[in-house]
C-alpha positions as CSV (number, residue, x, y, z in Angstrom):
1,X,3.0,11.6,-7.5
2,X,1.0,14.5,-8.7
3,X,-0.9,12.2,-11.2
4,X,-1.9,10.1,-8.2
5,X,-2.9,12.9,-6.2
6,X,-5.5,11.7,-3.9
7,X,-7.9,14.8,-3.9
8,X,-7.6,14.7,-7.7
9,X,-8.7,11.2,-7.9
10,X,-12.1,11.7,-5.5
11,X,-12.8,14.8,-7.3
12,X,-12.5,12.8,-10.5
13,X,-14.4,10.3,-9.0
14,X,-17.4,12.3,-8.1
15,X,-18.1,13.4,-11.6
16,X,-19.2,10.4,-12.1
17,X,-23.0,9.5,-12.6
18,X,-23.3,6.4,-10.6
19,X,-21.9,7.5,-7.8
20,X,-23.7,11.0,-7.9
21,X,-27.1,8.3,-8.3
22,X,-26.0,6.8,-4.8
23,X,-25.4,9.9,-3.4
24,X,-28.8,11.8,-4.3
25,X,-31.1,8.3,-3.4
26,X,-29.6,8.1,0.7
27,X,-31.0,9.6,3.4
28,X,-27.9,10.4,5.1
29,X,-24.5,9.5,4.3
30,X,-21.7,8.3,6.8
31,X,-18.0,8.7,5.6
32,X,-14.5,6.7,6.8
33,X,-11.5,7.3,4.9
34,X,-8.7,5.1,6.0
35,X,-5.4,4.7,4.7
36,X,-2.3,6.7,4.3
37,X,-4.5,9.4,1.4
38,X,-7.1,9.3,4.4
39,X,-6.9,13.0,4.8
40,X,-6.9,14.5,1.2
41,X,-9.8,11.9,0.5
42,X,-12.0,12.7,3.2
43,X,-11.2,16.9,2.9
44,X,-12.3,16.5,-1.2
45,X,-14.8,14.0,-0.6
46,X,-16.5,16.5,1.8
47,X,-16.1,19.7,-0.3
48,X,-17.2,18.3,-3.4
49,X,-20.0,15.7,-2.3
50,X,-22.7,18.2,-3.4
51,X,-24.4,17.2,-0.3
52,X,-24.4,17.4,3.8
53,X,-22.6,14.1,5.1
54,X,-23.8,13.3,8.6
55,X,-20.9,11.7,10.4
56,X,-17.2,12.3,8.6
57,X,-13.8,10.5,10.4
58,X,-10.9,9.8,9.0
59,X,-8.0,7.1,9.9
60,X,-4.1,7.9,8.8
61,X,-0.6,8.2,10.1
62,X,-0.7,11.7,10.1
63,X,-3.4,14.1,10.6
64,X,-3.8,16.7,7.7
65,X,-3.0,20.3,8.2
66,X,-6.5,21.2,7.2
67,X,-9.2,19.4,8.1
68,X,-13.1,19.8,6.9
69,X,-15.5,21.1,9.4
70,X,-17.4,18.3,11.7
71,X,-14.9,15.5,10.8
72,X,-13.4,13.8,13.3
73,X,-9.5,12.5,13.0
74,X,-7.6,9.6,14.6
75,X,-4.3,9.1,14.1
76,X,-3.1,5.7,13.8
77,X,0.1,3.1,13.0
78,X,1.9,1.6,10.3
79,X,3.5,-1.0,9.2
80,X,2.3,-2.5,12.8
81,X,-0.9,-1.7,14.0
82,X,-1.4,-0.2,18.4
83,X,-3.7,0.8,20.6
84,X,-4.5,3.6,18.1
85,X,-5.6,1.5,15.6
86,X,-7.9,-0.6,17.7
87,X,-9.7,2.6,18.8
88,X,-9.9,3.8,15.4
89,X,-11.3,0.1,14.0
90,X,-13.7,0.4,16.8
91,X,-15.1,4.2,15.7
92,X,-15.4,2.4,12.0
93,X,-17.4,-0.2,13.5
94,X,-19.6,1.9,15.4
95,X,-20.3,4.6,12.4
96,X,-21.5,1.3,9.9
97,X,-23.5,0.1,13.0
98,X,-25.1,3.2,13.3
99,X,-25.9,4.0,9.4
100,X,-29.4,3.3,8.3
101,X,-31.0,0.8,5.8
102,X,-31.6,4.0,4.0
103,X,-29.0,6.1,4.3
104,X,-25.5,5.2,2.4
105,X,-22.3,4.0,4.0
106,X,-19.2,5.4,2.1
107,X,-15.5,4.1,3.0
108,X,-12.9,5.9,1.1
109,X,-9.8,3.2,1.0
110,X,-6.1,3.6,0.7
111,X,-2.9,1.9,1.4
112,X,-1.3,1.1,4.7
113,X,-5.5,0.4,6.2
114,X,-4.6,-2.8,7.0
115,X,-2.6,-1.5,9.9
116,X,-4.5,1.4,10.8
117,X,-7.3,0.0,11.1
118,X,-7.0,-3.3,13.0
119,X,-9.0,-5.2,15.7
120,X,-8.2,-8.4,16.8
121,X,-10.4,-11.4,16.7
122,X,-11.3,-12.7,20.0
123,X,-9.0,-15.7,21.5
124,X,-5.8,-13.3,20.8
125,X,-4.3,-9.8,21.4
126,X,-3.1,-6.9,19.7
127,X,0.7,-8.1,20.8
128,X,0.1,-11.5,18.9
129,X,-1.3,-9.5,15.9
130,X,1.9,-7.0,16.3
131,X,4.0,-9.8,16.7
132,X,2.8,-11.6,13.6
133,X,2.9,-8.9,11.1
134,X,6.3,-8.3,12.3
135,X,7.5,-11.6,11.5
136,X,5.8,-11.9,8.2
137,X,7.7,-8.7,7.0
138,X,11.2,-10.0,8.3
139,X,10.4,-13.3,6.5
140,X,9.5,-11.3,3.1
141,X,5.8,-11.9,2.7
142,X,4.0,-10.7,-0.1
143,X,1.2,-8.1,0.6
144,X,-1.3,-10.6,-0.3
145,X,0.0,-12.7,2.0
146,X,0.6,-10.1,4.9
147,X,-3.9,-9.6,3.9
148,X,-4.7,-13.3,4.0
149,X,-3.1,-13.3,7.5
150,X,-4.3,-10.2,8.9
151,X,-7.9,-11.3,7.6
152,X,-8.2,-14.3,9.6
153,X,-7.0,-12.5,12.5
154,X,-9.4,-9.7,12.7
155,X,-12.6,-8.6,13.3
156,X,-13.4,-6.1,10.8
157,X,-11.0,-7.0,7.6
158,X,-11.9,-9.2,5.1
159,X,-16.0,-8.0,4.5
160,X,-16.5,-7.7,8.1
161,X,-16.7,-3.8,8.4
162,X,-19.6,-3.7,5.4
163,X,-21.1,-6.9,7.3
164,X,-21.4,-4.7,10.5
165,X,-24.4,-2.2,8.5
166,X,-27.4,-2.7,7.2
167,X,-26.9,0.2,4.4
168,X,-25.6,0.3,1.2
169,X,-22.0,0.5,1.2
170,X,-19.8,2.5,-1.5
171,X,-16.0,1.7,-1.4
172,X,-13.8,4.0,-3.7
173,X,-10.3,2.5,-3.3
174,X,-6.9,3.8,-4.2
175,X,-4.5,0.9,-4.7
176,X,-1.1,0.1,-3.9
177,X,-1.6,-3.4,-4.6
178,X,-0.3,-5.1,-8.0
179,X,-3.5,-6.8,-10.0
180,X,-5.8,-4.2,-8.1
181,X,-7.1,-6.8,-6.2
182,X,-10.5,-5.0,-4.4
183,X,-10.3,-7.7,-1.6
184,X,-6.7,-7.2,-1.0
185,X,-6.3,-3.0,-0.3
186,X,-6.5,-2.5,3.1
187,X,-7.2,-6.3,3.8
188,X,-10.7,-5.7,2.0
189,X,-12.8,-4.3,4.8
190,X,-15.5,-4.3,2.7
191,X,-15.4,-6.6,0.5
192,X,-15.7,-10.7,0.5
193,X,-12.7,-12.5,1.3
194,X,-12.1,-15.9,-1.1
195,X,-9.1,-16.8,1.5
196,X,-9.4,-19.3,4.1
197,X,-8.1,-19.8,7.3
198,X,-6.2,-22.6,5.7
199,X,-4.7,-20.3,3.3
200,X,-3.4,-18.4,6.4
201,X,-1.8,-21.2,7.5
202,X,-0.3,-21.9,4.6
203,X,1.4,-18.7,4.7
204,X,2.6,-19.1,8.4
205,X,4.1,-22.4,7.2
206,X,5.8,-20.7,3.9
207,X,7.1,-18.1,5.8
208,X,9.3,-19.5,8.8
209,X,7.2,-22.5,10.4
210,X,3.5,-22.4,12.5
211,X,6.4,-22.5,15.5
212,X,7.7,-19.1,14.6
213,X,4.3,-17.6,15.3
214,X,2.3,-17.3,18.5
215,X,0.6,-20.2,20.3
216,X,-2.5,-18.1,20.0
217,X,-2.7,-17.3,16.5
218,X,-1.8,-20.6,15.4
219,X,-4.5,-22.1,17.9
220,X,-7.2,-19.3,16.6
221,X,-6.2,-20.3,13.2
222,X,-6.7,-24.2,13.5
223,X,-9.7,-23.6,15.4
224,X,-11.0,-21.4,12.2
225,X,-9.7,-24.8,9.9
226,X,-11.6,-27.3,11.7
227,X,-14.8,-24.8,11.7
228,X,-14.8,-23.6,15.0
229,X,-14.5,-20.4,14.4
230,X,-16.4,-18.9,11.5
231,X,-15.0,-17.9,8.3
232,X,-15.1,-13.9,6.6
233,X,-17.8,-13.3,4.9
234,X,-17.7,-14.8,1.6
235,X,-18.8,-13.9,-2.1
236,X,-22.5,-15.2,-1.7
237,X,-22.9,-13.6,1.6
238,X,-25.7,-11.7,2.2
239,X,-24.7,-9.2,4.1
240,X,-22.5,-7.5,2.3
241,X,-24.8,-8.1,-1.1
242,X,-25.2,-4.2,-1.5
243,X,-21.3,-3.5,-0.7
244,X,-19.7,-2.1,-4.1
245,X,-16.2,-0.9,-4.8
246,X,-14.5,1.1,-7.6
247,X,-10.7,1.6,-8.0
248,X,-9.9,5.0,-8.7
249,X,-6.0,4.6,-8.7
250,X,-3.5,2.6,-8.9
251,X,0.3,2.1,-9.8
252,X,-0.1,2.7,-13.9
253,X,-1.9,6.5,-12.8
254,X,1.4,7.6,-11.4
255,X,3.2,5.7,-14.3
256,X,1.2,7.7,-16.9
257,X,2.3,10.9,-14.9
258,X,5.8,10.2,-15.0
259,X,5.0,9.0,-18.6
260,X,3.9,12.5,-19.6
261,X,6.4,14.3,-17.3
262,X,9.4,12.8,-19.6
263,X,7.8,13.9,-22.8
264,X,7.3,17.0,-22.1
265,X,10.8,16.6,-21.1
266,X,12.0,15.0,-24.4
267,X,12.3,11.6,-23.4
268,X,11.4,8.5,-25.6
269,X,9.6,6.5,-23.1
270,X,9.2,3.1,-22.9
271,X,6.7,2.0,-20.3
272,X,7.1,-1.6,-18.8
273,X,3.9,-3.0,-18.3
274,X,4.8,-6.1,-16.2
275,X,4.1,-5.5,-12.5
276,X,7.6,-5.2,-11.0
277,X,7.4,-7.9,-8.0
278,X,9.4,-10.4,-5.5
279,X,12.5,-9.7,-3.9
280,X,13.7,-6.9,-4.6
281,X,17.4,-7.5,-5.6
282,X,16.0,-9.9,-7.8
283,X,13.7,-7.5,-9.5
284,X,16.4,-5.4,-9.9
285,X,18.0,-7.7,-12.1
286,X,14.9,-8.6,-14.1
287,X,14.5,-4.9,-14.4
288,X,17.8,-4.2,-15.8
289,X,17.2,-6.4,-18.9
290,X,13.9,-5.1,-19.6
291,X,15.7,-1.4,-19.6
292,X,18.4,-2.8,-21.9
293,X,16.0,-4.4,-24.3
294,X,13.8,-1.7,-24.4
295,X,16.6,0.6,-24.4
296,X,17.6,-1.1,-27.7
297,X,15.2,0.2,-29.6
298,X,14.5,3.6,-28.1
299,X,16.3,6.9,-29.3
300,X,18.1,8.8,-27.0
301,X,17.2,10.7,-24.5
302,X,15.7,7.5,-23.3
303,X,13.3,7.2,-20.4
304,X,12.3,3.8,-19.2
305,X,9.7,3.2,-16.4
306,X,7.8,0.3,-14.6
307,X,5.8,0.0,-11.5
308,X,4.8,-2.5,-8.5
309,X,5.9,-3.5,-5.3
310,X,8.8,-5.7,-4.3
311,X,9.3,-7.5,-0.7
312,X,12.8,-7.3,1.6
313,X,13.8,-10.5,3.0
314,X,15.5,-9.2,6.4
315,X,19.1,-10.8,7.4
316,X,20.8,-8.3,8.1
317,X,21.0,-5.6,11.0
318,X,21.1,-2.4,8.5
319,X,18.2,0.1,7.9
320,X,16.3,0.9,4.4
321,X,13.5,0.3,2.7
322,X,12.5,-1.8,-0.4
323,X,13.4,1.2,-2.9
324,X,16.7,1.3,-1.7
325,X,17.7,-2.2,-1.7
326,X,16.3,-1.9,-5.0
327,X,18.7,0.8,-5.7
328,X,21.5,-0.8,-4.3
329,X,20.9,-3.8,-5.8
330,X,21.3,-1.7,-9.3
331,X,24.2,-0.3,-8.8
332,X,26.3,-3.7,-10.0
333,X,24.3,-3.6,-12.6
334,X,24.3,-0.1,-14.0
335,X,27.4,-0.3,-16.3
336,X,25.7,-2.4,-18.4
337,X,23.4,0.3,-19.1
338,X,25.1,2.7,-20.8
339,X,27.8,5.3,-20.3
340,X,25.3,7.8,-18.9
341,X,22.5,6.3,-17.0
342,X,20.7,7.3,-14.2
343,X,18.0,5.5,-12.2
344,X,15.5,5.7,-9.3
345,X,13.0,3.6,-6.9
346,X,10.4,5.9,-5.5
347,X,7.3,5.0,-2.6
348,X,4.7,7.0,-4.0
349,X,3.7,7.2,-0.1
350,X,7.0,8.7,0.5
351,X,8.0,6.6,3.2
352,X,10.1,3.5,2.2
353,X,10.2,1.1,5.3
354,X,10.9,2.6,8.5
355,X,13.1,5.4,7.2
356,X,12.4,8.9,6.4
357,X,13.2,8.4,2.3
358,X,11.1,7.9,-0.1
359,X,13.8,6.0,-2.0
360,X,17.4,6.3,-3.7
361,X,19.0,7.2,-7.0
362,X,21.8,6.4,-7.9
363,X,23.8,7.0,-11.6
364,X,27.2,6.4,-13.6
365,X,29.3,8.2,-10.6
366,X,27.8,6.5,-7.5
367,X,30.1,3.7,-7.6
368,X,33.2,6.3,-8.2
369,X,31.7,8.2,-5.4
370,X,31.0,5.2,-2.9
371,X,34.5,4.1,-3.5
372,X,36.0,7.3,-2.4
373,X,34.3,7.2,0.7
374,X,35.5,3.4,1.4
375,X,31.7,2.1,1.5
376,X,31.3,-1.3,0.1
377,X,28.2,-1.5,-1.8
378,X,27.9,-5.5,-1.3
379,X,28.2,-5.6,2.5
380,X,25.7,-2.6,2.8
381,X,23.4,-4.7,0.5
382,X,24.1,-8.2,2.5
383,X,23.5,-6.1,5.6
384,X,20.1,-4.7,4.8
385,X,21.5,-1.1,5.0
386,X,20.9,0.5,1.9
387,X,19.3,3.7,4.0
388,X,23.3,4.6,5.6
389,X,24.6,3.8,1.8
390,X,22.3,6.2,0.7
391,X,22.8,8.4,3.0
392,X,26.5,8.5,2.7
393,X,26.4,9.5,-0.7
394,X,23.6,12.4,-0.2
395,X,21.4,10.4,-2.9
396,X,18.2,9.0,-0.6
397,X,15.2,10.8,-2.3
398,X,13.1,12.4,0.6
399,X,9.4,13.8,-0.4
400,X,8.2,13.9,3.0
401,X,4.6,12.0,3.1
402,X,2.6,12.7,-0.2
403,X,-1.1,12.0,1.1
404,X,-1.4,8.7,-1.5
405,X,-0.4,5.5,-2.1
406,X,-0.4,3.6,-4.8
407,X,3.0,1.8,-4.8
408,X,6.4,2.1,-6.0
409,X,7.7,3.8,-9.4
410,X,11.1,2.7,-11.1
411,X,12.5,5.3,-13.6
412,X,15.3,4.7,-16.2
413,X,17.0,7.4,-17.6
414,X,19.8,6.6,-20.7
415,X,21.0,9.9,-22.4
C-alpha cells in the first residue's frame, strides 16, 4: 500500500517533462480528482504543480483531513452512486465547461469514479442506474462489464466529460483495473469508449436476462441500438482529439512493494505475473497451484504474490467482500501447501465490499481454530459470509481507507 501511495505517485508524476510542458504552455489550469485517492491526489497535485491552479475540486467517499487551500470537496457514494454523486458529476461538468481553449483541463482519476461520479442519461433516473449496478454486482459482473453498462447509461462516462471542454485535457489515472485499460478506470470519463450500446445489452442479457433490469434502461438501451440515441464519443471523435491519459499506477506498483518488503524480510519471492481474475473461489484454486508450483522451486522462507481483481457471485444472505471469500475459499486448500503456510487477500482501498475489512488471513491453525468454535467453513462460504467467519476467528485484516486504489494483492507465505 505504501508503494501505491497516491501522493507518491502524482509527485512522481510531475517530475516528468511532458507534463511540466503542458503545465507551463496553459493559461489557467482547472483540476478534478475523482476516485477513492481523490484527496491525496488533488492535496499533491496542488502543492507540487509549480504553478497557481484556478479552480481545484475533488470527488471521494471521504473527505481528507487536510485539504489544500481554495479547493472545494464533495463527498460522494460507492459501490452505488446518490444524489451526491449527481451533484458532484454536475460540478465536473460545469468546471470542463468553463475551461478555456487555452487554458488546460486536468482530471486526476482513481478507482471507485464510476460511482462517484455518475449522472444519468436522460429517459431514466438515478433509482434505475442504482438499481442496475446493484444487480450487476449480485449477478458477478466483471468491472468491465459493470463500465460498459454504466457508460451507456450516463452522461458524462465514456469521453463525455473531456467532450464537455474545449481545452486540452490531461488525465493521470491510477488503476484498479486488470490490463490498465485507460477507457475502463472510472468508466473512462475522458477517454473514447470502443463499447456499444449493443455491448451493454449483451451484458444485461449475460448477466440475469434484459427482464431483470428496468423497463427504462432496457428501453434507453434499444433506443441507443437502433440509433436513436447517440453513441459515446468514439476514437475518431473530435472532441476529445486533445484528451491524453497516462497511468501512473496500477496493481504490479503495490506488487513490487510487497516484492521488496519480503526481501528485505528474507523471503524468496516469486511474483505471479498472471492477473488473478473471475470468481473468486475459483481463483482461489488456480492460485493455489501456481503457489505450489512456484513453491517447488523456491527456497525457504518462501514468499509468493499475485495481483488483480476477482468478482462474487451473490447466493447467499452472509456479509464479506471478494478478499474474504477468497480467503475462505483457501482455507480447504491450504494443507496442500505446506506444513507452515500462511496467506492473505488484501483491497489495496481498504474496503472489501460493504464491510469495514480490508480482507482476511488465514494460516495452518485456522481450520483447528474454526473447529473449536463450531463454525463450518463450507456453509459460511455457500452463504456469502466470509466477513462473520472472519470475524469469528479475529483474522479480518482492517487498514481503515488507504487513499488509493489499485486493486487486490494476494500474498503466500511457506516457511
Amino acid at each position: 500500500m505504501r508503494a501505491a501511495d497516491a501522493g507518491r505517485l502524482v509527485r512522481a508524476a510531475l517530475s516528468e517533462p511532458w507534463l511540466a510542458n503542458h503545465l507551463n504552455k496553459a493559461s489557467d489550469v482547472n483540476v478534478v480528482a475523482v476516485g477513492k485517492a481523490a484527496g491525496p491526489m488533488l492535496n499533491t497535485f496542488a502543492s507540487v504543480a509549480g504553478r497557481p491552479l484556478r479552480v481545484m475540486a475533488g470527488i471521494g467517499p471521504v473527505r481528507p483531513d487536510m485539504l489544500h487551500a481554495g479547493a472545494e470537496w464533495f463527498d460522494s457514494a460507492h459501490p452505488v452512486p446518490d444524489a451526491r454523486s449527481v451533484k458532484a458529476a454536475r460540478r465536473a461538468l460545469e468546471i470542463a465547461a468553463a475551461t478555456a481553449p487555452d487554458a488546460l483541463f486536468i482530471v486526476l482519476l482513481s478507482g471507485g469514479a464510476s460511482a462517484l461520479m455518475a449522472l444519468p442519461a436522460e429517459g431514466i433516473t438515478l433509482e434505475d442506474k442504482q438499481d442496475t449496478v446493484r444487480r450487476l454486482l449480485k449477478a458477478g459482473a466483471t468491472i468491465g462489464e459493470l463500465n460498459t453498462v454504466r457508460k451507456h447509461l450516463s452522461a458524462i462516462k465514456g469521453g463525455r466529460l473531456a467532450a464537455a471542454t474545449a481545452a486540452p485535457v490531461v488525465t493521470l489515472a491510477i488503476s484498479d483495473v486488470v490490463g490498465d485499460d485507460l477507457s475502463v478506470i472510472g468508466s473512462g470519463p475522458t477517454m473514447p469508449d470502443s463499447t456499444t450500446f449493443a455491448d451493454a445489452l449483451g451484458v444485461l442479457d449475460a448477466r440475469g436476462g434484459r427482464g431483470a433490469y428496468s423497463a427504462a434502461v432496457v428501453a434507453l438501451l434499444e433506443r441507443g441500438q437502433r440509433g436513436e440515441v447517440p453513441e459515446s464519443p468514439k476514437p475518431a471523435d473530435p472532441r476529445i482529439a486533445r484528451s491524453v491519459a497516462r497511468i501512473i499506477g496500477g496493481r504490479m506498483t503495490a506488487v513490487e512493494g510487497a516484492a521488496e518488503a519480503a526481501r528485505s524480510l528474507g523471503y524468496h519471492v516469486e511474483v505471479i505475473e498472471r492477473p488473478i481474475v473471475g470468481e473468486a473461489r475459483e481463483a482461489a484454486r488456480a492460485f493455489t497451484a501456481d503457489v505450489q508450483r512456484a513453491a517447488s522451486a523456491l527456497a525457504r522462507p518462501a514468499c509468493i504474490i499475485g495481483a488483480g481483481e476477482t468478482t462474487v457471485h451473490v447466493r447467499g444472505a452472509g456479509a464479506g467482500g471478494r478478499n474474504q471469500e477468497f480467503a475462505l475459499a483457501m482455507l480447504a486448500n491450504l494443507p496442500g501447501l505446506g506444513l507452515h503456510t500462511a496467506f492473505g487477500s488484501v483491497g489495496t482501498d481498504g474496503i472489501d465490499g460493504p464491510t469495514d475489512a480490508a480482507g482476511a488471513l488465514i494460516d495452518t491453525t485456522s481450520a483447528e481454530r474454526a473447529a473449536a468454535l463450531g463454525l463450518d467453513a463450507q456453509a459460511f462460504l455457500a452463504d456469502n459470509d466470509s466477513y462473520h467467519f472472519f470475524s469469528a476467528l479475529d483474522d479480518l485484516l482492517r487498514t481503515g481507507p488507504t487513499g488509493t486504489n489499485v486493486g487486490d494483492v494476494q500474498v503466500a507465505l511457506i516457511a
